[in-house]
C-alpha positions as CSV (number, residue, x, y, z in Angstrom):
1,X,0.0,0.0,0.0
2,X,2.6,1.9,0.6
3,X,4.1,1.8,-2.7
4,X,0.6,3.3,-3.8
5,X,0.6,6.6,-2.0
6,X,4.4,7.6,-1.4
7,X,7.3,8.2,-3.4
8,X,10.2,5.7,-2.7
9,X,12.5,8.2,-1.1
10,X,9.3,8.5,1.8
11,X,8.8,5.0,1.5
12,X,12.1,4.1,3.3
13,X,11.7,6.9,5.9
14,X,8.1,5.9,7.0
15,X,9.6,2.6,7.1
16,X,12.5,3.2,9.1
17,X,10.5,4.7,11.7
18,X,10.9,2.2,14.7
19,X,7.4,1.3,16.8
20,X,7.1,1.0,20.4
21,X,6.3,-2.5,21.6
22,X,4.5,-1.3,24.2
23,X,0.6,-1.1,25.2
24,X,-0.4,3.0,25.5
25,X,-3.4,4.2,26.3
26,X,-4.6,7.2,24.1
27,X,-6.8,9.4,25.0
28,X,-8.0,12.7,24.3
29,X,-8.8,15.3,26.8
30,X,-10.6,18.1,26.7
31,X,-9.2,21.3,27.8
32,X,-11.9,23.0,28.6
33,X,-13.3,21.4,31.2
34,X,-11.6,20.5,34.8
35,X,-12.3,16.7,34.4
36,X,-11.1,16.2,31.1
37,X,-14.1,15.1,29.6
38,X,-16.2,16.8,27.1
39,X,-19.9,17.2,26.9
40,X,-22.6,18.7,25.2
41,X,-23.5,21.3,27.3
42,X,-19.3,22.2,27.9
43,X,-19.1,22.4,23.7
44,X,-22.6,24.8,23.9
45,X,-20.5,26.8,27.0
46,X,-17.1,27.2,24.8
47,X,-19.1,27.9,21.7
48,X,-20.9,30.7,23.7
49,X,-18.0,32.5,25.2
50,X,-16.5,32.4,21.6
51,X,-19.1,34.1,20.0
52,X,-19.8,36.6,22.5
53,X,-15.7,37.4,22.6
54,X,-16.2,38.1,18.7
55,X,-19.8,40.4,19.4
56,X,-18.0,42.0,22.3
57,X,-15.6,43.0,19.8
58,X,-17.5,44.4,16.8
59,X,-19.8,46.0,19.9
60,X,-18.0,49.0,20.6
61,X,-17.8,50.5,16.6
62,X,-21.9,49.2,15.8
63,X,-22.3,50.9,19.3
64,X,-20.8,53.8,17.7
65,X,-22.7,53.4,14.1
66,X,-26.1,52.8,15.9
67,X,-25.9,56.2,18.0
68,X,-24.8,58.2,14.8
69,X,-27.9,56.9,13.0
70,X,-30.2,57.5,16.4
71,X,-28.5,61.0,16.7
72,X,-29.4,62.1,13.2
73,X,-32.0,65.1,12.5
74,X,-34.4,63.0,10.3
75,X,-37.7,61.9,11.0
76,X,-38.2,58.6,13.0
77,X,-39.8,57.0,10.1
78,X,-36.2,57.1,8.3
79,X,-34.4,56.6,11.2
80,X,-36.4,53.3,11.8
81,X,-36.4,52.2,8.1
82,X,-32.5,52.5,7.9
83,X,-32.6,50.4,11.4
84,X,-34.5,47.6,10.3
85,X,-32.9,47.5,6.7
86,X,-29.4,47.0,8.3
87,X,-30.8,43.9,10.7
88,X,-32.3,42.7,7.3
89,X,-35.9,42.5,8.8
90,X,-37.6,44.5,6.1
91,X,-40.1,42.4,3.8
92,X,-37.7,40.5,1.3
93,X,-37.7,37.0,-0.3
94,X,-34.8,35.9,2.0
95,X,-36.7,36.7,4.7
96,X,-39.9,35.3,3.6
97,X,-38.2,32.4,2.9
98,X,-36.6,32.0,6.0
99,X,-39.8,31.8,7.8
100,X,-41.0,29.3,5.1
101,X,-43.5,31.3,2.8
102,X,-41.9,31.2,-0.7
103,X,-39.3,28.4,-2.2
104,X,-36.4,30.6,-3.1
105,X,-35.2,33.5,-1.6
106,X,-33.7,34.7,-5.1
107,X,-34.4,38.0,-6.3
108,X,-37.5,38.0,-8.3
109,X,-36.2,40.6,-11.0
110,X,-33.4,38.8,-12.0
111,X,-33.1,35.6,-10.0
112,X,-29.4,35.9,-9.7
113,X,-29.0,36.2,-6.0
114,X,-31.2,36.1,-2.8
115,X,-33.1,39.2,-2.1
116,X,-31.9,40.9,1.3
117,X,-32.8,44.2,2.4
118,X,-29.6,45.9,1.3
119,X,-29.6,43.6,-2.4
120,X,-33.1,45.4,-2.4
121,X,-32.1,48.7,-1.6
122,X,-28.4,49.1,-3.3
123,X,-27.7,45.8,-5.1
124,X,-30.2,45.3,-7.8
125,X,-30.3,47.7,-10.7
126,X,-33.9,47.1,-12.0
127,X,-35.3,47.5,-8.2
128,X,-33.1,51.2,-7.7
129,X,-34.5,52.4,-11.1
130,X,-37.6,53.6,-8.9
C-alpha cells in the first residue's frame, strides 16, 4: 500500500520509523473542562463564550454606528427604516423564505441572487431604477 501513495525516497523513511512494543493508552482530553471530559453542554459553554468574545468585539464600533444613525436630524420614520434594513428584517424574499413562505429566496427581478434588504435597496439595478 505503501508503494501506492508515497514516493520511494518516503517510503524508506516511514519505514525506518521504529514502533514501540509497548501497550499506550490514548486518549484525548478536553481542555476546557476540569475533568477532562467533554460534553454537550461544555461544547454549547465554549461555543458561547467564543461568540460573545467576537460580538463584544465588533460591539464597541456598531455601538458607535447605531448612535450616529439614532443622533441624526431626520424623521423617525427614516431613522427606523435604515434600522430595520441594516438587521435585514424589512419584507424581502430571504426573509420570507426564512420563515418558510416562498421556495427561493432569489431575487425576483433577475433571479441571480437572494433578495436581502440591502440587495433590495443598493444591489439590484432594475429595483433602484424607482
Amino acid at each position: 500500500m505503501l508503494n501506492e501513495v508515497l514516493l520511494p525516497i518516503d517510503k524508506e523513511s516511514v519505514l525506518s520509523i521504529s514502533l514501540s512494543w509497548r501497550i499506550s493508552h490514548v486518549f484525548l482530553l478536553w481542555q476546557f473542562d476540569k475533568s477532562g471530559v467533554h460534553t454537550v453542554q461544555n461544547g454549547y459553554l465554549v461555543a458561547s463564550s467564543i461568540s460573545l468574545e467576537a460580538s463584544a468585539s465588533n460591539s464597541r464600533a456598531s455601538s458607535k454606528w447605531w448612535n450616529t444613525l439614532w443622533s441624526l436630524h431626520l424623521p423617525p420614520k427614516i431613522r427606523i427604516f435604515v434600522w430595520r434594513a441594516c438587521l435585514n428584517v424589512l419584507p424581502s424574499m430571504e426573509m420570507w423564505w426564512k420563515k418558510k413562505v416562498v421556495e427561493s429566496p432569489c431575487c425576483q427581478r433577475h433571479g441571480k441572487e437572494s433578495e436581502t434588504s440591502i440587495h433590495a435597496l443598493f444591489g439590484c439595478k432594475e429595483a433602484t431604477i424607482f
